[in-house]
BAFI-192732 format. One record per residue (C-alpha): residue in one letter; x, y, z. Coordinates in steps of 0.25 Angstrom, whole numbers, plus 5000, padded with zeros to 4 digits. Layout:
a  X  Y  Z;
...
***
This chain:
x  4572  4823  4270;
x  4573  4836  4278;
x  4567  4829  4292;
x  4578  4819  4289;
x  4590  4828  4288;
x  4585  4834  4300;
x  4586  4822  4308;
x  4599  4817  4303;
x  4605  4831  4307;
x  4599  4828  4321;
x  4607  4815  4321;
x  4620  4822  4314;
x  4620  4834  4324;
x  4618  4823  4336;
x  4631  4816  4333;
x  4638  4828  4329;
x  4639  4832  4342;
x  4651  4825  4349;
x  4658  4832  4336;
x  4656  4847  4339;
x  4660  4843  4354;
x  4673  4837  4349;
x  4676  4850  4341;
x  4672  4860  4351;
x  4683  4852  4358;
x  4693  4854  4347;
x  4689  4869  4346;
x  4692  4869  4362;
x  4706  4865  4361;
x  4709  4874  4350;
x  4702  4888  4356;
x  4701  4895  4369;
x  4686  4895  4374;
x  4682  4902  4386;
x  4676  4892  4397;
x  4663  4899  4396;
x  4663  4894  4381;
x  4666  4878  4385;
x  4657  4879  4394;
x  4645  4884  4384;
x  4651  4873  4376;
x  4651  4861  4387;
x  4635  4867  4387;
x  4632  4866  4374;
x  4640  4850  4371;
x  4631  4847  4385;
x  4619  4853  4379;
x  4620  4846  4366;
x  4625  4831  4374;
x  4610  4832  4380;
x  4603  4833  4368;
x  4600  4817  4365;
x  4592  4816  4355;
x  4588  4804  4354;
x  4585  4801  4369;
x  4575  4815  4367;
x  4569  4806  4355;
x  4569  4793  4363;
x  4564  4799  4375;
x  4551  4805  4368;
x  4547  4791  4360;
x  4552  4783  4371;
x  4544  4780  4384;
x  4547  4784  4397;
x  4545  4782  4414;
x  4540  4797  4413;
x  4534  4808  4406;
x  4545  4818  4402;
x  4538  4833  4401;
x  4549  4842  4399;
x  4561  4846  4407;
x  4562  4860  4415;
x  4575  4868  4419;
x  4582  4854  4414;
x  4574  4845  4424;
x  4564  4837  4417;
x  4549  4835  4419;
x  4543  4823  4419;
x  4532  4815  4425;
x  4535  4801  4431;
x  4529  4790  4427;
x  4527  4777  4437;
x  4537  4765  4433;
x  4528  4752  4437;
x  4536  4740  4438;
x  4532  4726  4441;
x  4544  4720  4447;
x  4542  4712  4459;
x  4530  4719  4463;
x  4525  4733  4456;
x  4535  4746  4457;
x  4531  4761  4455;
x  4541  4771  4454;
x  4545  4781  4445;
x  4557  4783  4435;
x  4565  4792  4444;
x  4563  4779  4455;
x  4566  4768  4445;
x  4581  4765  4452;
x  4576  4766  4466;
x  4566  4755  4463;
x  4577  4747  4455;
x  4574  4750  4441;
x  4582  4757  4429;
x  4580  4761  4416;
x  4585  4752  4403;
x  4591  4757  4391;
x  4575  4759  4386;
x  4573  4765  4397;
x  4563  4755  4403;
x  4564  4751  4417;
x  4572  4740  4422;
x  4579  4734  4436;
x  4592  4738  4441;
x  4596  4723  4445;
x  4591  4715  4433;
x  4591  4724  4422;
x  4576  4719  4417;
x  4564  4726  4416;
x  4552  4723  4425;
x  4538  4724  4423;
x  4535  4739  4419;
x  4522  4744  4422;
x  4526  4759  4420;
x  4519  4771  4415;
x  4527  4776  4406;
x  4527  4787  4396;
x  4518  4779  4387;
x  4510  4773  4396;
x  4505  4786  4401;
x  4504  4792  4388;
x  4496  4780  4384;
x  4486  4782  4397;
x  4484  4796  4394;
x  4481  4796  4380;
x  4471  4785  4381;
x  4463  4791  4393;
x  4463  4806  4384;
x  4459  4797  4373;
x  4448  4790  4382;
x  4444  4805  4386;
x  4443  4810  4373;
x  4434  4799  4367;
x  4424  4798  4382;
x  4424  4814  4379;
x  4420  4812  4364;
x  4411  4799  4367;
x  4405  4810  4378;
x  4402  4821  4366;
x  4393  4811  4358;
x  4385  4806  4370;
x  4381  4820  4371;
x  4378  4824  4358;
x  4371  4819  4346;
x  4381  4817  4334;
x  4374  4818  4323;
x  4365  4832  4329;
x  4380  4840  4333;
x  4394  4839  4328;
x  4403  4835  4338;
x  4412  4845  4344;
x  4427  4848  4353;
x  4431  4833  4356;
x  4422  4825  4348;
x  4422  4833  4335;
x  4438  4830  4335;
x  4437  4814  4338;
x  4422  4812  4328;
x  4432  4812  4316;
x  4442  4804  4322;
x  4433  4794  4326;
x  4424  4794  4313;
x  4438  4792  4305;
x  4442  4779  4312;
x  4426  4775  4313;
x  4426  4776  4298;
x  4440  4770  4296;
x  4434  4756  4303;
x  4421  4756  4296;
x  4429  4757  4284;
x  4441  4747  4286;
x  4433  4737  4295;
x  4419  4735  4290;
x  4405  4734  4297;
x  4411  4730  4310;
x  4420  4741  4313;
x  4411  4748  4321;
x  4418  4736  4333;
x  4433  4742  4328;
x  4430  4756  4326;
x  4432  4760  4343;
x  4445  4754  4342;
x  4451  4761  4329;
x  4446  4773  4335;
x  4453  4770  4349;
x  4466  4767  4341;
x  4466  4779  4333;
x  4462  4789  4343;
x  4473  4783  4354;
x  4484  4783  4344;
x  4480  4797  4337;
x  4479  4804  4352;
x  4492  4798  4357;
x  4499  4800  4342;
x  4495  4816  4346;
x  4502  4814  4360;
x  4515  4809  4356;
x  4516  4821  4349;
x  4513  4832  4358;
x  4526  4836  4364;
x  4521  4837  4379;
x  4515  4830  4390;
x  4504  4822  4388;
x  4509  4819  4373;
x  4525  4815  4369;
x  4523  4801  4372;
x  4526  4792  4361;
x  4515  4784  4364;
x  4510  4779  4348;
x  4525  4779  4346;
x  4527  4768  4355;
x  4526  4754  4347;
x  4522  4747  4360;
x  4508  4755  4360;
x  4507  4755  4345;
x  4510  4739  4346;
x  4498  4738  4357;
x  4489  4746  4347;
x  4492  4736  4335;
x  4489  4725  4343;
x  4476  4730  4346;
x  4472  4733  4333;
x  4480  4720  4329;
x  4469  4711  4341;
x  4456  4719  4334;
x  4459  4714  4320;
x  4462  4700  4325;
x  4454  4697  4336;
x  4441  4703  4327;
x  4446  4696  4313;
x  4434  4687  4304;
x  4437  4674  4301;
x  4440  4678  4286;
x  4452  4688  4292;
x  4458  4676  4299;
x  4455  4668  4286;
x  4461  4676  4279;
x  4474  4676  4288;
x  4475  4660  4291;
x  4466  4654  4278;
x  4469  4664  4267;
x  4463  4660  4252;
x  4477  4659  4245;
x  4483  4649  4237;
x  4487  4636  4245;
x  4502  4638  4245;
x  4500  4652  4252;
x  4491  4647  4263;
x  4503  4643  4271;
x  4509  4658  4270;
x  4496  4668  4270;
x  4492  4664  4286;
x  4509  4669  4290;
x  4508  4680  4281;
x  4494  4685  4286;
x  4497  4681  4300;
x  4507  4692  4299;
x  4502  4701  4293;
x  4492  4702  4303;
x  4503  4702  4314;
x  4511  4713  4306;
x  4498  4723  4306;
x  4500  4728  4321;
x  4515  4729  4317;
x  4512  4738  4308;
x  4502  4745  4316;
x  4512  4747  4327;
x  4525  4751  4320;
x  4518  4761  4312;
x  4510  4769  4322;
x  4522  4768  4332;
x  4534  4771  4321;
x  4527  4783  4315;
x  4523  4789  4329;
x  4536  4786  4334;
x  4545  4792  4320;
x  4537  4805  4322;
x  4541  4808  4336;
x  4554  4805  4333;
x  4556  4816  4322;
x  4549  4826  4328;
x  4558  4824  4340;
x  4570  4824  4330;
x  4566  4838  4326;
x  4564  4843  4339;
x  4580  4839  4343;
x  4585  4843  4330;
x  4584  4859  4337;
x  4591  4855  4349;
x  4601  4847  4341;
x  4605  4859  4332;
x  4605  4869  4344;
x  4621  4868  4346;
x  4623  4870  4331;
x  4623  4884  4331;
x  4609  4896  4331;
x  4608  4895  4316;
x  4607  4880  4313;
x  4600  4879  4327;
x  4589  4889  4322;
x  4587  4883  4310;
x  4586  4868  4311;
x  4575  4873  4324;
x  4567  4880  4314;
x  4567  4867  4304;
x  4565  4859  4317;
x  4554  4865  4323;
x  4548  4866  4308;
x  4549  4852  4307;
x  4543  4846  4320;
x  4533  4853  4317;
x  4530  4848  4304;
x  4532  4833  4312;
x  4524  4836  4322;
x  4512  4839  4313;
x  4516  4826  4305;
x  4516  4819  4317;
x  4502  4824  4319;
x  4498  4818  4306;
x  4506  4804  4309;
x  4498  4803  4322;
x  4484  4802  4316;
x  4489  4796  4303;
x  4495  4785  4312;
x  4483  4785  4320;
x  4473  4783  4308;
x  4483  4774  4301;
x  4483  4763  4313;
x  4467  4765  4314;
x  4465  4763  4300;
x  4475  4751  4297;
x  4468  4745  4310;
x  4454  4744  4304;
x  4458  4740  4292;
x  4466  4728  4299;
x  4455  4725  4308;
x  4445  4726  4295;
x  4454  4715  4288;
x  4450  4707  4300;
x  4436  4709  4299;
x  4434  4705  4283;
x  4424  4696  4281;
x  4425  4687  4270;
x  4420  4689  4256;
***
């Protein structure tokens, strides 16, 4: 109840704006202010006009032609990312040099031509994408530099230790999850449920840090949740028995339901990657958004005077910090939730019949 007040006094002081502006007005006309006063004023109504709230949210969940760092003296720092199009041949250029190749920016912010208005063939390293290549190469290095520890040592003389004593549990968890949920054969699944849960934990992690190599919202993308469904949605299917697809086409019911169970099953089994990919990508993307919520509430309340200011940065600050440790929580409970539903799907597929 209290988050939510908070969030709706976002909103309220947001749009309360334009009416403090028309009563410093009134107040104008009625008293003499110095020109040193209006001018402090004509500051202050500039200063809060910037503060867009939701273009700071939209930015940071959205995805982007370059990798915003921070700003500095009021210049921003970023690092361009190449814009790769296919449009009559391939184009390289930057976003700064979208217009002198003949290309804008839609109302998504996605490139498009300055004659026709259509979108060509984008190839781009975006945000994403480069978020996306670095954490699957740190993730190859961590599991070549744990793979490395055991070549070297003998397990069951020696505990492991720095690296491979942190990722031993996390491996024997999801190890212990498919031999559990799949059967005897899971030993064939087990490397992808580990793969999938330790890409989606390490990039879970990285949306939250707040700088660079973390912030992008990678996990809360539905496009790279979607192609993680599929994949899990591909293993069940293409590695299901004759008694799972029996039991989807050939059901043993009565003969008046024979008609109906196939549409049902048949959907169900399509709705399983839904579910998958809106959960992993609404619960990612809901926690980025509230934690950014009470990072703006401070900057919102700043024209409202020392006393409240003070107080609402306190219960701000208080407050991202308890998301942020909840978000923490989310990020492996989402991780372990997709792993877990995933063997269990991919272990309906593998029941063998009684």
């Amino acid at each position: 109840m209290i988050l939510t007040f908070l969030i709706s006094l976002l909103l309220f002081a947001q749009t309360t704006v334009p009416n403090m502006e028309e009563m410093a007005d009134q107040v104008g006309h009625d008293e003499t202010v110095n020109q040193d006063e209006t001018v402090n004023h004509d500051e202050m109504v500039g200063h809060d006009e910037d503060i867009n709230i939701s273009e700071i949210i939209f930015e940071h969940i959205g995805d982007e032609y370059e990798w915003h760092i921070t700003e500095w003296k009021g210049k921003p720092i970023a690092i361009p990312l190449p814009c790769i199009v296919v449009d009559g041949g391939v184009k390289v250029f930057t976003a700064h040099h979208a217009e002198d190749r003949g290309y804008t920016f839609n109302e998504d912010g996605k490139l498009v031509s300055m004659v026709t208005g259509e979108r060509p063939l984008d190839l781009s390293i975006t945000k994403n994408v480069l978020s996306l290549m670095m954490s699957t190469l740190l993730l190859l290095v961590i599991v070549l530099c744990t793979a490395r520890w055991y070549r070297k040592h003998d397990a069951l003389e020696e505990a492991p230790t720095g690296l491979a004593a942190a990722m031993e549990p996390l491996i024997m968890m999801v190890h212990d999850m498919a031999k559990e949920n799949i059967g005897p054969d899971y030993k064939k699944f087990s490397p992808f449920l580990c793969m999938a849960f330790l890409w989606i934990l390490l990039n879970n992690f990285l949306g939250i840090l707040p700088f660079f190599p973390g912030g992008a919202n990678l996990t809360g993308n539905i496009a790279i949740t979607l192609v993680l469904a599929l994949c899990t949605f591909f293993t069940v299917n293409l590695n299901g028995t004759k008694h799972y697809y029996k039991e989807i086409f050939l059901p043993e019911v009565p003969g008046f339901l024979k008609p109906i169970m196939p549409v049902i099953e048949v959907f169900s089994a399509i709705m399983k990657p839904v579910s998958l990919t809106i959960r992993l990508f609404a619960n990612m993307l809901a926690g980025h958004i509230m934690i950014l919520c009470m990072v703006c509430i401070i900057f919102i309340m700043a024209k409202y005077g020392p006393l409240l200011s003070g107080s609402m940065t306190v219960v701000s600050v208080l407050f991202g910090v308890f998301l942020d440790a909840l978000e923490c929580l989310v990020a492996f409970i989402q991780a372990y939730v997709f792993t877990m539903l995933s063997s269990i799907y991919i272990g309906m597929a593998r029941a063998h019949g009684e």
